[in-house]
C-alpha positions in Angstrom: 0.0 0.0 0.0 1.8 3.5 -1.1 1.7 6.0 1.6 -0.2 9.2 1.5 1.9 12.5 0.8 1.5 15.0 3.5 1.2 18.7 2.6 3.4 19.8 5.0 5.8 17.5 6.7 6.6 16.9 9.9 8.2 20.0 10.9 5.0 21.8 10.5 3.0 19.3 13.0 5.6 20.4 16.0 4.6 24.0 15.4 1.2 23.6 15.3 1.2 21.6 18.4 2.4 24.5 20.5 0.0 27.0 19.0 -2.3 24.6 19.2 -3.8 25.9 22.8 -4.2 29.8 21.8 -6.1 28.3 18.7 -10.1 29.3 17.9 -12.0 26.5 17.2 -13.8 26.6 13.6 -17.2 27.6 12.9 -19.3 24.5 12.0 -20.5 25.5 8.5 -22.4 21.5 8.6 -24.9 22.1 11.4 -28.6 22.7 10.9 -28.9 24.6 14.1 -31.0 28.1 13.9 -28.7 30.6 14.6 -29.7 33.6 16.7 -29.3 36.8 14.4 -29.9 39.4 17.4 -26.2 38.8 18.2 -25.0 38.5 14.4 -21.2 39.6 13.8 -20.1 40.5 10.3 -16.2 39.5 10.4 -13.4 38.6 8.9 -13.1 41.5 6.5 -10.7 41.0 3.7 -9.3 43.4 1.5 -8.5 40.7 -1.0 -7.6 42.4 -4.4 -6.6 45.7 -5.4 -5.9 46.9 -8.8 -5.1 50.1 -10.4 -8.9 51.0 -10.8 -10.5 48.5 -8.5 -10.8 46.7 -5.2 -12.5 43.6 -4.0 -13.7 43.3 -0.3 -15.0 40.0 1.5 -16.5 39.0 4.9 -18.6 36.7 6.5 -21.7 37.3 8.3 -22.1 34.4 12.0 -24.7 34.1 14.5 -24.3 31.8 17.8 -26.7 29.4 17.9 -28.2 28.1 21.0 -25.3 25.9 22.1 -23.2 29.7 21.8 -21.4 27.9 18.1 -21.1 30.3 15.8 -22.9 29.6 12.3 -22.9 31.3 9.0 -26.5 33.8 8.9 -27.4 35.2 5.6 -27.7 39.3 5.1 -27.3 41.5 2.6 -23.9 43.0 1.3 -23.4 46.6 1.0 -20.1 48.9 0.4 -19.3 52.7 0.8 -16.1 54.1 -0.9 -14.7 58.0 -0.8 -11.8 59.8 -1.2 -9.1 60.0 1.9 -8.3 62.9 1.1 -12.6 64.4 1.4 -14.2 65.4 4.3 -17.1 64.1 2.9 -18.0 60.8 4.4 -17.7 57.4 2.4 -20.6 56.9 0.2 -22.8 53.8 -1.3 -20.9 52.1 -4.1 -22.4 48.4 -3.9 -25.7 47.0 -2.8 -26.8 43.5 -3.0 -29.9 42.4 -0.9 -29.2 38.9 -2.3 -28.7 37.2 1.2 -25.3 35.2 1.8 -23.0 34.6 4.7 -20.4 34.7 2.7 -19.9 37.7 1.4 -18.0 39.1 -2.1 -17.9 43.4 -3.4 -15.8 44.1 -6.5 -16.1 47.7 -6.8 -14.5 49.3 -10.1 -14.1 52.8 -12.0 -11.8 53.9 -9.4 -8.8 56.2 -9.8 -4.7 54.5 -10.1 -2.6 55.5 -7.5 -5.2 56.9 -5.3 -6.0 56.5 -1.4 -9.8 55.8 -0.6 -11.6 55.5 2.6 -14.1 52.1 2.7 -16.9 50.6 5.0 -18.3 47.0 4.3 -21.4 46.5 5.6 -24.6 43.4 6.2 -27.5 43.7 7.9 -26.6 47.4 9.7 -23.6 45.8 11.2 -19.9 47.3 9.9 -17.7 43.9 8.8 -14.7 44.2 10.9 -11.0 42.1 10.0 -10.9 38.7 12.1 -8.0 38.7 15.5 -5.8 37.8 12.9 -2.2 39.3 12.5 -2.4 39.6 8.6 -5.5 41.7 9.2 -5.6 43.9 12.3 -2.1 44.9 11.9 -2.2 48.8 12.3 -0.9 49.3 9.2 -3.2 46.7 7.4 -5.8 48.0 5.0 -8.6 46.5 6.8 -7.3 47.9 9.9 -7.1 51.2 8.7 -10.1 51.0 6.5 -8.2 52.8 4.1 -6.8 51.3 1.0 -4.1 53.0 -2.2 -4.8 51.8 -5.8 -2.0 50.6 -7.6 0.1 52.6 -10.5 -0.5 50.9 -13.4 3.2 50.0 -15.4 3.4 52.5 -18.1 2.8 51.5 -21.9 -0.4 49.5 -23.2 -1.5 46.3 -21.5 0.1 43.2 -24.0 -1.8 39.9 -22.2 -3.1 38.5 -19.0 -1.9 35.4 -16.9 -3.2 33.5 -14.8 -0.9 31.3 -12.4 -2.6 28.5 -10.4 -1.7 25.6 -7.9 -2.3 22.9 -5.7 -6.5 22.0 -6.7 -5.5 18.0 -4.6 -8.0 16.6 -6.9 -8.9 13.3 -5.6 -8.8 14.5 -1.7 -11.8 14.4 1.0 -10.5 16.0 3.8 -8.5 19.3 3.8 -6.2 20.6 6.7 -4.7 17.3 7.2 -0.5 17.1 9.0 -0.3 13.5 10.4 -3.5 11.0 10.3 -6.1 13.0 11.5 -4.4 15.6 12.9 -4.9 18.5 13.2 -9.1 18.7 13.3 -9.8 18.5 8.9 -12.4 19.3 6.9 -14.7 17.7 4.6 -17.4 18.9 2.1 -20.8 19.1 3.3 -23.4 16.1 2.2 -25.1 16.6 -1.2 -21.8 18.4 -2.1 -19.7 18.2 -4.7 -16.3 17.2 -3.8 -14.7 20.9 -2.7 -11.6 20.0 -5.2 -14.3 19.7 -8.1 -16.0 23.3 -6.8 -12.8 24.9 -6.2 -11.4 24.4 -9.7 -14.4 24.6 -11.6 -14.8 28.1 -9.8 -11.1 29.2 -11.1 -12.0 27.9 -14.2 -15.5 29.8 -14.4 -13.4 32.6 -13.4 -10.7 32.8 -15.8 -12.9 33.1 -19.3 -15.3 36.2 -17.5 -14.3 39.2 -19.5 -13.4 41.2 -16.2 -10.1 38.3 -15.5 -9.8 37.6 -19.3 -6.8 35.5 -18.8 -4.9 34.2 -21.8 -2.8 31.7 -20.8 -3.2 29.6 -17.1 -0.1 28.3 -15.6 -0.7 25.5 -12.9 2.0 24.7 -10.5 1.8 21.2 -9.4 -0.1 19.4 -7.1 -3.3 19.1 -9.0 -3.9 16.0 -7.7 -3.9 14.2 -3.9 -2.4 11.6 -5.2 -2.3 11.2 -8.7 -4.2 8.1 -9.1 -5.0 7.2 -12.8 -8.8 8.2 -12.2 -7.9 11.7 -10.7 -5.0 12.0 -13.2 -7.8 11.7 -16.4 -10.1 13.4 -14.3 -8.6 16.3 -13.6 -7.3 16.7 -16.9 -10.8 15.9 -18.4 -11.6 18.7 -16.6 -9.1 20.9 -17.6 -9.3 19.9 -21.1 -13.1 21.2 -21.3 -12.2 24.8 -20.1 -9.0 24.7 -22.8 -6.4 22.7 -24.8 -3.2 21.6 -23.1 0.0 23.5 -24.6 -2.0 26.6 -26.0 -4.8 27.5 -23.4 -3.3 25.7 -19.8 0.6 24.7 -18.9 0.8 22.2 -16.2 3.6 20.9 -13.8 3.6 18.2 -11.5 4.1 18.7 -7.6 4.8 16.1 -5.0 1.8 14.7 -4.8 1.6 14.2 -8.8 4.8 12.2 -8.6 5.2 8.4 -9.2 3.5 6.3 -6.7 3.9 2.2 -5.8 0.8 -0.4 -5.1 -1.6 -2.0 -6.7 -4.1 0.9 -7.9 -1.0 2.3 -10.1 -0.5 -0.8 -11.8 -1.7 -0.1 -14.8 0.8 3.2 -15.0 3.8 3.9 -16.8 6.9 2.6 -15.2 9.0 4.8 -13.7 12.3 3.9 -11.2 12.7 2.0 -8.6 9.8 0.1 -8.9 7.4 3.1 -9.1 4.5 4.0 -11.8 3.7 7.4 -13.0 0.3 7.9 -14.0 1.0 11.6 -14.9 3.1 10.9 -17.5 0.7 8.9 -19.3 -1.6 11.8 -18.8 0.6 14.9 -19.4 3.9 14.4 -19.0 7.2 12.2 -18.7 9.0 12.9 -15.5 11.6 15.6 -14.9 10.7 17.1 -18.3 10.7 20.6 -18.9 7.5 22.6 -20.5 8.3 24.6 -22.9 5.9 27.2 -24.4 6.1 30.7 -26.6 3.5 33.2 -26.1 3.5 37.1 -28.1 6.9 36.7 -27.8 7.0 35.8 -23.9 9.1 32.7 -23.4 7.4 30.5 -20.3 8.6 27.6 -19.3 7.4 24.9 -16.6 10.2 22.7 -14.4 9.7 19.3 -12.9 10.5 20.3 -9.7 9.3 17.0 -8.2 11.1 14.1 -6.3 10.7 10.0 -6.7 9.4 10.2 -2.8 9.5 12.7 -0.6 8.0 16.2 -0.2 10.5 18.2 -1.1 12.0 19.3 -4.2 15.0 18.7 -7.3 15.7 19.0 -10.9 17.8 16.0 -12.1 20.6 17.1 -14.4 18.9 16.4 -17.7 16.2 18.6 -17.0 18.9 21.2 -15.8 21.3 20.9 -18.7 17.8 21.6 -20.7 17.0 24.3 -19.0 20.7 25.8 -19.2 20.8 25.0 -22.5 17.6 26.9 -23.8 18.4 29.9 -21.3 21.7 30.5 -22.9 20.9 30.7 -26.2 18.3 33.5 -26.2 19.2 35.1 -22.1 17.7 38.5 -22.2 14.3 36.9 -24.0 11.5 37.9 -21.4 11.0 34.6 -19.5 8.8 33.7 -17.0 9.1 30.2 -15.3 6.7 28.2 -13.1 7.6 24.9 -10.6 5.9 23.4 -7.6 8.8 23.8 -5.2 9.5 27.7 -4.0 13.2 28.1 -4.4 14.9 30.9 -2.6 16.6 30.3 1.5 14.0 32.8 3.0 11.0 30.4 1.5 12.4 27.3 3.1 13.3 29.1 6.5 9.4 31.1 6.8 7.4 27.5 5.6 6.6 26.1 8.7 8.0 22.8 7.1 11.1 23.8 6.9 14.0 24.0 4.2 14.2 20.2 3.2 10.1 21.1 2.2 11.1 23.8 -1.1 13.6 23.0 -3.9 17.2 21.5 -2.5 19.7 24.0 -1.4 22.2 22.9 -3.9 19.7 23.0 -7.1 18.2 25.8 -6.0 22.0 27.5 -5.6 22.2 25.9 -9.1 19.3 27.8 -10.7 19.7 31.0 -9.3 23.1 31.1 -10.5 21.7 30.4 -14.0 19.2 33.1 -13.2 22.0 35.5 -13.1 23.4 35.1 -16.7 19.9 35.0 -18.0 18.9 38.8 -17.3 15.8 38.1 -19.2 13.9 35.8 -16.7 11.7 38.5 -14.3 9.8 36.2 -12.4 9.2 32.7 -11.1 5.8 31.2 -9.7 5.8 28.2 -7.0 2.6 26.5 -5.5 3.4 24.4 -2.2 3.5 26.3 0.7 -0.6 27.2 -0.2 0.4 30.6 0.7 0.7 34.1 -1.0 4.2 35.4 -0.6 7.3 36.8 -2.3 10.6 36.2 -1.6 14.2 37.5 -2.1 16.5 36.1 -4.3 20.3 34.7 -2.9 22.1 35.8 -5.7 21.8 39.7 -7.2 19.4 38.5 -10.1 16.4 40.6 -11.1 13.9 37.9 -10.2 10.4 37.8 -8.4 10.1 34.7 -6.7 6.1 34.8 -6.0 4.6 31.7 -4.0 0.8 31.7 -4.9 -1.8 30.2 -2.3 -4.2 27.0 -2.9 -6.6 26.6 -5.2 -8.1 23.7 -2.7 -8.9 25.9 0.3 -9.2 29.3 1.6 -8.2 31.7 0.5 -9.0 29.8 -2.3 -8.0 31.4 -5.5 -5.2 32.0 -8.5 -3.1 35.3 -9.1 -3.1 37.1 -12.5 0.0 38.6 -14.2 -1.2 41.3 -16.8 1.5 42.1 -18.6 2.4 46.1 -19.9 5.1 47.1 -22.5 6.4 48.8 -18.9 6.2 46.2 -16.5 3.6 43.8 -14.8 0.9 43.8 -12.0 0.5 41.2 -9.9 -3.1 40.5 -8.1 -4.5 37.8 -6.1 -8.1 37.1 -6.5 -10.0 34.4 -4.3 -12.8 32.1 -6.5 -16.3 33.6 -6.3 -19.0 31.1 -7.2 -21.3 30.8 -3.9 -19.9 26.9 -3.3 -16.5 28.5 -3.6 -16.9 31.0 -1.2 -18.6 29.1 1.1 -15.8 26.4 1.5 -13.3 29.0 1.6 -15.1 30.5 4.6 -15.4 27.3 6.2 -11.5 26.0 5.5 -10.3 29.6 7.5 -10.2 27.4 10.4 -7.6 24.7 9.4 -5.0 24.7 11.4 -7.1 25.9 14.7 -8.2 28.6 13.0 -4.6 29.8 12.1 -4.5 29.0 8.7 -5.1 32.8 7.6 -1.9 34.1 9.0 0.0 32.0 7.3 -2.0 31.6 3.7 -3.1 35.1 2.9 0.0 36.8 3.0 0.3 40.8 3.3 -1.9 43.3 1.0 1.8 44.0 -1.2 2.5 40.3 -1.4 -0.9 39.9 -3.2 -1.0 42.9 -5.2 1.8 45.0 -6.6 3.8 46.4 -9.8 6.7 45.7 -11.0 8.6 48.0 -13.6 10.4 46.0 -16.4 10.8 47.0 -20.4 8.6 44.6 -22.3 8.4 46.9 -25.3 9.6 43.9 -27.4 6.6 41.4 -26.8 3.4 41.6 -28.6 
């Protein structure tokens, strides 16, 4: 019988442990219990997105019920937006008397580079951020109520990105470190598996005219396993949204890689013993994904070992790489892996450095990096966490981690590209199945799972100046 990869490793379960006692217990999301809406709280205020001329805004509306749990309550969803710079009051920008707990504002036509003052508001209550450190930090937007548009890269927008990770398709209970601990989570009866919702949301998502990505990059991990059935599955699925090597790029992550045991029998072989059902479904092992887009060189690396959860690139896969680098470096190139690469990933994952690409390789490819002025920026899945990075080596290089598909915060970044630069934005999934899981999976971990997925306001959103006057 082939044992189950955990997300995290053991290093993460020791942490955990110890913060285990300060933890909050999470909201029930399954129970049928009436809730008591006289004491209703509208919480967890998120200031999600923020682009150069819009922002989104979510929260969750709860209610004890009369054991003292708190429950998601419907209520309407309302926003006011002004100026920080008025006197005037913020003013109604967004109403929805549709009723949800779970609630989602995108608010556009605003002003790049500007400061506004905001309220989020359900059922006369003002949403406030959850006692989280991400979002009550003083100088956090949701703190402050106060948020700054982003600058927009100069020169005309050339194509949008999408970049995408870890959907576990194929797994039933989320949050899992070591058996059944900590407390996980599983989809609600008469639900679709929340692997199914969550990727059919990012998927539903991606072809709306306000995301209009181009291109979607998925970094590993899109299955729990990578049985045959979830392997044809998922890229069933994927296959109806798009074609493979013109509309999606895919990579494997640890828990794509070769398996042993019975139920992989019928897989290609692969060494020592093993049998790779993604390689009869995508592709051989350790192979690099090459793809040319307007000009824009992307390419995808095998970041995955035989066992284990960290990361490597074997040498053919490197002398590859190398090889393609060098003979076009200062072509705009943008790579995508499962394993983050850089020191400060492996020393602020709460598994550790043996859980992100191997010291030596990733000393390896950083190096390469160097002599390949043309790569700007490389996206890693993983840690299920929004976060960048710095580089070891003086290379021009944004090393962007982008949180789960799977669970909350539940969602993919976009890269729009400019003949200036690029923004970066992180948008969580917004179908009502996908915001209710999302709601629910904030309590993985004891409730601590936002503090170390959602990452800051700039790690989400930002802009990035770089000449890409040569790409069409």
């Amino acid at each position: 019988m082939h044992q189950r990869m955990s997300c995290c490793g053991p290093n993460r379960r020791t942490v955990l442990g110890a913060l285990g006692l300060a933890a909050l217990l999470p909201f029930a999301g399954r129970t049928k219990a009436r809730a008591l809406p006289d004491a209703a709280v509208a919480t967890d205020l998120e200031v999600v997105t923020i682009t150069d001329t819009s922002v989104i805004l979510t929260w969750t509306t709860l209610a004890p019920d009369p054991a003292g749990r708190l429950i998601p309550v419907d209520a309407d969803t309302h926003v006011r937006i002004g100026p920080a710079d008025s006197a005037r009051a913020p003013v109604p920008v967004f109403a929805d008397d549709h009723p949800t707990p779970f609630h989602y504002a995108e608010i556009g036509g605003l002003e790049p580079g500007r400061a506004y003052r905001f309220e989020a508001w359900s059922a006369g209550l003002r949403a406030t951020p959850a006692l989280s450190l991400t979002t009550s930090d003083p100088a956090a937007p949701e703190a402050r109520g106060e948020f700054a548009t982003l600058v927009p890269p100069p020169g005309r927008r050339l194509r949008t990105l999408a970049l995408a990770n870890d959907v576990h398709f194929g797994e039933q209970v989320s949050g899992l470190i070591a058996g059944d601990l900590p407390p996980g989570f599983r989809q609600g009866p008469g639900l679709a598996p929340y692997p199914e919702v969550m990727l059919a949301a990012v998927l539903d998502d991606l072809r709306r005219p306000d995301r209009g990505a181009e291109l979607l990059l998925l970094a590993g991990d899109l299955t729990a396993e990578a049985s045959e059935l979830d392997t044809r599955t998922v890229r069933a699925r994927l296959d109806g949204w798009g074609a493979l090597g013109r509309d999606y790029l895919a990579v494997r992550g640890n828990h794509d890689r070769p398996h042993t045991g019975d139920e992989y029998a019928g897989c290609a072989p692969a060494p020592a013993d093993h049998r790779d059902c993604w390689a009869d479904t995508f592709s051989a092992r350790q192979q690099l994904v090459e793809h040319e887009v307007g000009g824009l060189r992307v390419l995808g690396l095998d970041t995955s070992s035989l066992d284990g959860a960290g990361g490597s690139i074997e040498r053919m896969q490197f002398d590859h790489l190398a090889e393609r680098l060098r003979a076009d470096p200062d072509r705009p190139t943008l790579l995508f892996g499962h394993h983050p690469v850089t020191a400060e990933s492996g020393l602020t994952n709460l598994a550790g450095p043996g859980f992100v690409l191997d010291g030596r390789d990733s000393g390896e490819l950083q190096a390469l990096y160097t002599r390949s002025p043309g790569v700007f920026l490389q996206h890693s899945g993983h840690t299920h966490r929004n976060r960048r990075t710095r580089p070891d080596v003086p290379c021009a290089v944004e090393f962007l981690e982008v949180a789960a598909v799977k669970e909350y915060p539940g969602g993919y970044s976009l890269l729009r590209l400019y003949e200036g630069g690029y923004m970066v934005n992180f948008y969580k999934t917004r179908t009502e199945d996908a915001r209710r899981w999302s709601a629910l999976t904030r309590g993985e971990y004891f409730g601590l799972l936002p503090d170390y997925t959602l990452g800051t306001c700039a790690d989400r959103n930002h802009v990035v100046p770089r000449d890409f006057s040569g790409l069409r």
